[in-house]
N, C-alpha and C positions, 0 to 999 in steps of 0.2 A: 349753374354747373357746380359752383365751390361747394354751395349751399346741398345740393344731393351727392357729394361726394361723403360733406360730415354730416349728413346722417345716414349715410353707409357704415361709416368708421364706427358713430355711434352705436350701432346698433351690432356691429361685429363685437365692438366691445362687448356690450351686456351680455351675447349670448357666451364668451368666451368667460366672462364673470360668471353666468350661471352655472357653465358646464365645469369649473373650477371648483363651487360651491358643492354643487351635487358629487362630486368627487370624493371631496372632504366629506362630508355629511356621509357618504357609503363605508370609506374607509373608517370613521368613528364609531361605526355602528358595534354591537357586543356581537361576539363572533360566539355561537351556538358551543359549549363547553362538551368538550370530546370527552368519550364513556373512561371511566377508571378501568383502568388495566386491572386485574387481579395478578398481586403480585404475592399472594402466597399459593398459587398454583404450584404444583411440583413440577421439578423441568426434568425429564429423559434424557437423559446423556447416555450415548454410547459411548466406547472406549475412545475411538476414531474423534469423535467430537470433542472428551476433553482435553485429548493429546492435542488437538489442532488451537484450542484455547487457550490451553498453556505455554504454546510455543508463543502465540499472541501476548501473553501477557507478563512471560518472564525477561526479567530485567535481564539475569544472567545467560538467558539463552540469546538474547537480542546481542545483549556487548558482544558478546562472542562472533555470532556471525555477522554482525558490523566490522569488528575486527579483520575478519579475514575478508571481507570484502573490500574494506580498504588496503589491506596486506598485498593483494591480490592485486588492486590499482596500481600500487607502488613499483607491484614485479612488471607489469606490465609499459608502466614509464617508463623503467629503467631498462626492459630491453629495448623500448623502441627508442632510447637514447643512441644504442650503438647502431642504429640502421641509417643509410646516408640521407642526407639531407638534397634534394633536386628542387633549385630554385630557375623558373624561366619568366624571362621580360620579353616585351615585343614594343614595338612603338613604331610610327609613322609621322614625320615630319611634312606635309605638303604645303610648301609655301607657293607662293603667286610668282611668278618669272617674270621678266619685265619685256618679254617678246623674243624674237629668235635674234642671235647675235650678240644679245645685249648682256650684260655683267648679270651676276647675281646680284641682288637688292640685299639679303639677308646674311653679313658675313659666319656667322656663327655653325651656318648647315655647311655642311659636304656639298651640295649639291642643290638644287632647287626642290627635289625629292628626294627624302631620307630617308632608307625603313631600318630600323635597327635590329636585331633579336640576337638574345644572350639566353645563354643557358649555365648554370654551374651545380657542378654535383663536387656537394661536398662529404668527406666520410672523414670522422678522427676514429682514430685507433688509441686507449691507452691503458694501462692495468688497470687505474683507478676505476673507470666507466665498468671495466668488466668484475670488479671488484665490488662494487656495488649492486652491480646486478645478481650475483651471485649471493650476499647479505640479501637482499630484498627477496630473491626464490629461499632462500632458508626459511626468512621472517613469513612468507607467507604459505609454507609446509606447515609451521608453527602454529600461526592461527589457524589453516584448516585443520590441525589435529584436535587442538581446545575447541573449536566450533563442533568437532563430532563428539568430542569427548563429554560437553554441555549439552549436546542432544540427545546422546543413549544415557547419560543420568536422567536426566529431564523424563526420559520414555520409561524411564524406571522408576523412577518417584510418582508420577502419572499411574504407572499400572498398579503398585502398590496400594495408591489411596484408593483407587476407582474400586480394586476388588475388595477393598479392608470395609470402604463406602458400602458396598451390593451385600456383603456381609452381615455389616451391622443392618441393613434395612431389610434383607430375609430374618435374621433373628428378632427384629421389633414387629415384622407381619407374624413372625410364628407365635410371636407372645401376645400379642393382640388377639389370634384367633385362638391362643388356650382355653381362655375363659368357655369360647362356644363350646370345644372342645369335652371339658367340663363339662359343662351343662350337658350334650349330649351323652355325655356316657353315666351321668348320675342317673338320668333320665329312662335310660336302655337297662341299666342297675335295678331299678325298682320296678320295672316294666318286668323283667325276668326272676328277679324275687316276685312279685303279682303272678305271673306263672305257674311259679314252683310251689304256693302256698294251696293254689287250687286244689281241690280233691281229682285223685285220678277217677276216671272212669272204668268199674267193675265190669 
């Protein structure tokens, strides 16, 4: 019985040793090399898309509406500071009785059954609290103005480049296509001098 038990284990072993191996041996294998991107492709940006990038990617637009979402946080603490506080406990003491008649066993309960429940609503009232809250709605009027005011620059510097951008690259297609341009009308020039040299007909 010992005797076919280890070479059960045995042999559980080797397979759990192959199937480790084969594992490893998959996992080492060269993983097929994914196609090159062409990365001098031109990319199409609509307007909507660079504006949505640059919000992404600007440092100054990010602080800013970080700011006021923190600002915002702050106003938000500080009102729910002045709002009262309701704190409720309950509890159940069951101890064992020692039979009818008989003393409590446990002097520290009321009773042999004890249920407790408390409730307390607490509210402070003081300038300070309301003082504070009142700075913190300021500060975050503040940041939400700098967060608008970082975004309609932002949508103005965006629109500026993006159309200054369509500009310069209508003007580089129109110079690109002069040459044809050229060509064609040198071409229609001598075709129509060819024309005119001809003898009319009598």
């Amino acid at each position: 019985m010992i005797a076919c038990f280890l070479k059960f284990r045995a042999s559980c072993l080797w397979l759990c040793a192959a199937f480790a191996f084969s594992n490893c041996v998959a996992a080492q294998a060269p993983q097929p090399p994914s196609p090159p991107q062409d990365s001098g492709a031109a990319i199409r940006l609509t307007l909507q898309d660079a504006i949505d990038r640059a919000r992404k990617n600007s440092t100054v637009f990010r602080a800013a509406t970080t700011e006021a979402a923190v600002s915002r946080e702050d106003k938000n603490q500080a009102r729910d500071a002045l709002l009262p506080s309701v704190a409720y406990n309950t509890s159940a003491i069951y101890s064992q009785g020692n039979g009818a008649g008989n003393p409590v066993r446990f002097i520290a309960n009321n009773g042999v059954h004890e249920y407790v429940s408390q409730a307390n609503v607490h509210q402070v009232l003081d300038v300070a609290s309301f003082a504070t809250y009142r700075a913190a709605a300021a500060a975050a009027s503040a940041a939400r103005a700098r967060a608008e005011i970082a975004s309609r620059g932002l949508v103005v510097t965006v629109v500026r480049a993006y159309y200054a951008t369509l500009a310069a690259q209508n003007k580089l297609e129109s110079a690109r296509k002069r040459p044809m341009k050229v060509r064609s009308f040198s071409s229609l020039r001598k075709a129509l001098s060819t024309v005119a040299k001809w003898p009319t007909p009598t």
